[in-house]
Each structure stands twice: as structure tokens, then as C-alpha cells.
C-alpha positions as CSV (number, residue, x, y, z in Angstrom):
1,X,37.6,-49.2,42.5
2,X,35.6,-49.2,39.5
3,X,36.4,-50.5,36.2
4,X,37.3,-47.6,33.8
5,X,40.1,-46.7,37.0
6,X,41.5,-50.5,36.9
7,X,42.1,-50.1,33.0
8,X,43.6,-46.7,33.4
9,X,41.5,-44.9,30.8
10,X,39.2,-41.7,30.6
11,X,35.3,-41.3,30.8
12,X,35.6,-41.3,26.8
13,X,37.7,-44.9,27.1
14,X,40.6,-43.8,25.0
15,X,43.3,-42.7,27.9
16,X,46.1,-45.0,27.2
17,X,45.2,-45.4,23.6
18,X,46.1,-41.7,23.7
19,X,49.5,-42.0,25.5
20,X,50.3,-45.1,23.2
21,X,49.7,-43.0,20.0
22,X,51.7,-40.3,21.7
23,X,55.0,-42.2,22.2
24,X,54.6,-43.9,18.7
25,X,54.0,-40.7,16.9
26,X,57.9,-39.7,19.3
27,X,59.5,-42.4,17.7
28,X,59.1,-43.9,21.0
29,X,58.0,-47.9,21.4
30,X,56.1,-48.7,24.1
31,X,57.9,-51.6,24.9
32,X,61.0,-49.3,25.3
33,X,63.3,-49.1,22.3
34,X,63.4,-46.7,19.8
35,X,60.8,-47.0,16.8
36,X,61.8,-46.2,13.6
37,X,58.8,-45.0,11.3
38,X,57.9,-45.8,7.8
39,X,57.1,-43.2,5.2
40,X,56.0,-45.1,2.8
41,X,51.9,-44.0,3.9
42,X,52.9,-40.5,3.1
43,X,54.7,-40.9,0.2
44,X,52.4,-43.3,-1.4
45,X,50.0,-41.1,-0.7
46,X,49.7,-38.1,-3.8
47,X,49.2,-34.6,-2.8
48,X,47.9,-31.8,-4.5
49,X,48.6,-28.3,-3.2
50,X,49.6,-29.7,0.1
51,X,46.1,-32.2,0.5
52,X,46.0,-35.5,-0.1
53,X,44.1,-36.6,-3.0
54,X,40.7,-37.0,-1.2
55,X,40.8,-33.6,0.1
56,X,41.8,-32.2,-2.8
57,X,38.8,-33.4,-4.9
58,X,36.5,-32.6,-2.0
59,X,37.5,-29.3,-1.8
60,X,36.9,-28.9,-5.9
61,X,33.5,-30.3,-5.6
62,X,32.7,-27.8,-3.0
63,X,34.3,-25.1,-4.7
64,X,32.5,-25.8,-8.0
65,X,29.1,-26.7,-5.9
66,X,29.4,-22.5,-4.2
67,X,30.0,-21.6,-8.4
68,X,27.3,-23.3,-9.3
69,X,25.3,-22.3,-6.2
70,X,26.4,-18.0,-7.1
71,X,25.8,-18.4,-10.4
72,X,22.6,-17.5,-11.0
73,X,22.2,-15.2,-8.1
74,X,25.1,-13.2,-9.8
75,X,23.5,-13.6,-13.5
76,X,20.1,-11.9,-11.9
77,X,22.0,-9.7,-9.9
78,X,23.7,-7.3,-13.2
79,X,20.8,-8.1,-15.5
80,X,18.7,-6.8,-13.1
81,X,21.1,-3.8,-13.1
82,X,21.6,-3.4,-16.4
83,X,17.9,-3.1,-17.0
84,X,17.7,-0.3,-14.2
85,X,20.6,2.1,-16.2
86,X,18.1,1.3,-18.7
87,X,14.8,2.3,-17.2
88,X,16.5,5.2,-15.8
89,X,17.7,6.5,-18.7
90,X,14.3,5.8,-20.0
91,X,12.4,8.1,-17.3
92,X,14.9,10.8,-17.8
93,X,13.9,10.9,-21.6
94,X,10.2,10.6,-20.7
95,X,10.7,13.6,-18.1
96,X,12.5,15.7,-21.3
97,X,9.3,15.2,-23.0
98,X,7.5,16.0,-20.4
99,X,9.0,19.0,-20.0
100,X,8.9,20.1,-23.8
101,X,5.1,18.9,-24.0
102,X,4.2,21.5,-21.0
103,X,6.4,24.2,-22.7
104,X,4.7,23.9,-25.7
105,X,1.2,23.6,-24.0
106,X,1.9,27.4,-22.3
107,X,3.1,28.2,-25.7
108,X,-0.6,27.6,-26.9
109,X,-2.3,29.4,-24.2
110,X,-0.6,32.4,-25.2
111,X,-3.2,35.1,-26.9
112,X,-0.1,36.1,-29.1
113,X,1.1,32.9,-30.5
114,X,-2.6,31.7,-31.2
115,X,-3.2,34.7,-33.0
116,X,0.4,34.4,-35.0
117,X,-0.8,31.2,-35.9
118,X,-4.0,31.8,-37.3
119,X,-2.2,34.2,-39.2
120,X,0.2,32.1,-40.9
121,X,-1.6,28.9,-41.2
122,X,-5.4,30.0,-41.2
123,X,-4.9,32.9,-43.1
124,X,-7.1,34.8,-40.7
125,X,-7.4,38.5,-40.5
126,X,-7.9,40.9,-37.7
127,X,-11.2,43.0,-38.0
128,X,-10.1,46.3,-39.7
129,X,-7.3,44.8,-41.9
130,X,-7.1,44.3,-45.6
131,X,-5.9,41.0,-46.8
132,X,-4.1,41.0,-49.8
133,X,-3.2,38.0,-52.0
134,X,-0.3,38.0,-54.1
135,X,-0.2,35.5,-56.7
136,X,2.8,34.5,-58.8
137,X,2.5,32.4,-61.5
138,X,4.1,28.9,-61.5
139,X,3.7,29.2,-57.9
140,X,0.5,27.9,-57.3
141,X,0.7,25.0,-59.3
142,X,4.4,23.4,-59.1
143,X,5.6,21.9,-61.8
144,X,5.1,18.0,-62.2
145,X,8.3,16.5,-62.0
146,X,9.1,14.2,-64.9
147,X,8.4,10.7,-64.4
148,X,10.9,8.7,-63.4
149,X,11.8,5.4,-65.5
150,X,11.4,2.6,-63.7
151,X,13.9,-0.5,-63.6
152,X,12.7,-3.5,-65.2
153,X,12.2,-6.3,-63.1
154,X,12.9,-9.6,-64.3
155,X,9.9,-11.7,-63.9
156,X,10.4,-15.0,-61.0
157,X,11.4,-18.2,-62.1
158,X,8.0,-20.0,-62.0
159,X,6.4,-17.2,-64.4
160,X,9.2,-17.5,-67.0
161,X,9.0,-21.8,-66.5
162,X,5.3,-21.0,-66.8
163,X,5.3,-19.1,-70.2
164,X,8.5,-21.2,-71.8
165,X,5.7,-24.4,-70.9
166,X,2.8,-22.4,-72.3
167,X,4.0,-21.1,-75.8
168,X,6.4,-23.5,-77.5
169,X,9.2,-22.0,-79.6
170,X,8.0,-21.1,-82.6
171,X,11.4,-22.7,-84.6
172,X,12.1,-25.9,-84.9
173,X,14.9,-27.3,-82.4
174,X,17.9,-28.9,-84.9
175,X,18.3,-32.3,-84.7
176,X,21.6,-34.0,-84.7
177,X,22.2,-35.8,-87.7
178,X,21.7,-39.4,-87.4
179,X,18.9,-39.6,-84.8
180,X,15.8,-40.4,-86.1
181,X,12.8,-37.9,-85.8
């Protein structure tokens, strides 16, 4: 018979260990009578929501170590999504543009508008026509509006230290009576 059989235990050498643990944790003494068990380990022991105190502050530090950890992540995450709304937005105006810059560019390809516009802001004539000029008088010259007075501006306080240094008062300052002169 080999050892480990003689002392009655398993291939991990904690069989009656086990069964000894079992009967105490019964209330049951091995030697036979009845065990009466302490309390004072758990309630000397503090608890917070249900874990002992260890736990409990190994379960914060993990908790605020994934925080920490999805913080920045997060932080990326809706800047990065703010500045796409943006840059959409942005391409949407462009593309409005776009769109009024190539309506505007047939526009100018048009024989007609081309030759309204040289019209109006060329004063161009079509072969065969007769310009005619009308001139009304004040129109040609508008009148000059009046000049508008402008605010004085009190000079900066180095220029008016300057010129109080530079030219003395041209009076005599009073003397208090009593002081010599």
C-alpha cells in the first residue's frame, strides 16, 4: 500500500483536511461533540455592500482603473464625432456653392445675359442703334456730404506728463505763508 493510501488523502494531499473542515464548518467536532462557533471573525470584520473591506477597496481600484482606462477612448470617441457633424455640415455648404458657382457659370455662357450685361454696365450698343445720354444735372456729380466733426480725443497720459514737464506754468505757484522761498 503506498503512502498517500496509509494517510487517507487524495493525489492533491488535502482529503481529510477536507472532511475535517467539513464537519467544523457543521458545527460538528471531530472528536465527537458538538462545536459551537465564534462570530467574532465576521463581525470584527467591516463590510461594505456585502464585501469585506479588502474586496471592497479592490473592487474600487478596479472600477476606477476601467474609468481611467475608458476615459480617453471615450473623450476621442465624441470629439471625433463632433468634428464629423462639423465637416459634414461643412461639405454640404461647399456643395451649395458649388452648385450656385455652376449656375452662375451657365448664366455667363448665355448669348443673352452677356449681351444684357454689356448693356447695362459697358454701355455698349448693338450695330444699328442710337445711344442716347440723358444727363440730369446734380446727377453726375453728387453732392459732397458735409464734413462730419470729429470727436476730440484727449491726448495719452505720457504726452500730457510730457508737455506739463516741457513748458512750466506761466504763474507763479502760491506759497503758504510761513515757508521760506
Amino acid at each position: 500500500m503506498t503512502e498517500r493510501r496509509a494517510r487517507a488523502t487524495s493525489p492533491t494531499g488535502r482529503g481529510a483536511q477536507r472532511s475535517t473542515r467539513a464537519t467544523r464548518a457543521r458545527g460538528v467536532s471531530v472528536r465527537g461533540g458538538p462545536r459551537t462557533t465564534t462570530k467574532t471573525t465576521k463581525s470584527a470584520e467591516r463590510s461594505v455592500l456585502g464585501l469585506s473591506t479588502g474586496r471592497a477597496v479592490l473592487l474600487a481600484a478596479v472600477l476606477c482603473a476601467l474609468a481611467l482606462t475608458l476615459a480617453v477612448p471615450m473623450r476621442t470617441y465624441f470629439s471625433q464625432r463632433s468634428e464629423a457633424t462639423q465637416l459634414a455640415q461643412q461639405r454640404r455648404q461647399l456643395e451649395s456653392d458649388l452648385a450656385q458657382l455652376r449656375d452662375r457659370r451657365a448664366q455667363q455662357q448665355d448669348p443673352a445675359y452677356i449681351r444684357s450685361e454689356a448693356r447695362d454696365r459697358l454701355r455698349l450698343v448693338m450695330p444699328g442703334e442710337t445711344p442716347y445720354i440723358v444727363q440730369v444735372p446734380g446727377i453726375e456729380h453728387p453732392a459732397v456730404p458735409a464734413p462730419v466733426p470729429q470727436e476730440h480725443t484727449p491726448a495719452p497720459w505720457y504726452t500730457q506728463l510730457w508737455h506739463s514737464l516741457a513748458n512750466p506754468p506761466s504763474t507763479p505757484v502760491p506759497t503758504p505763508e510761513g515757508m521760506p522761498r
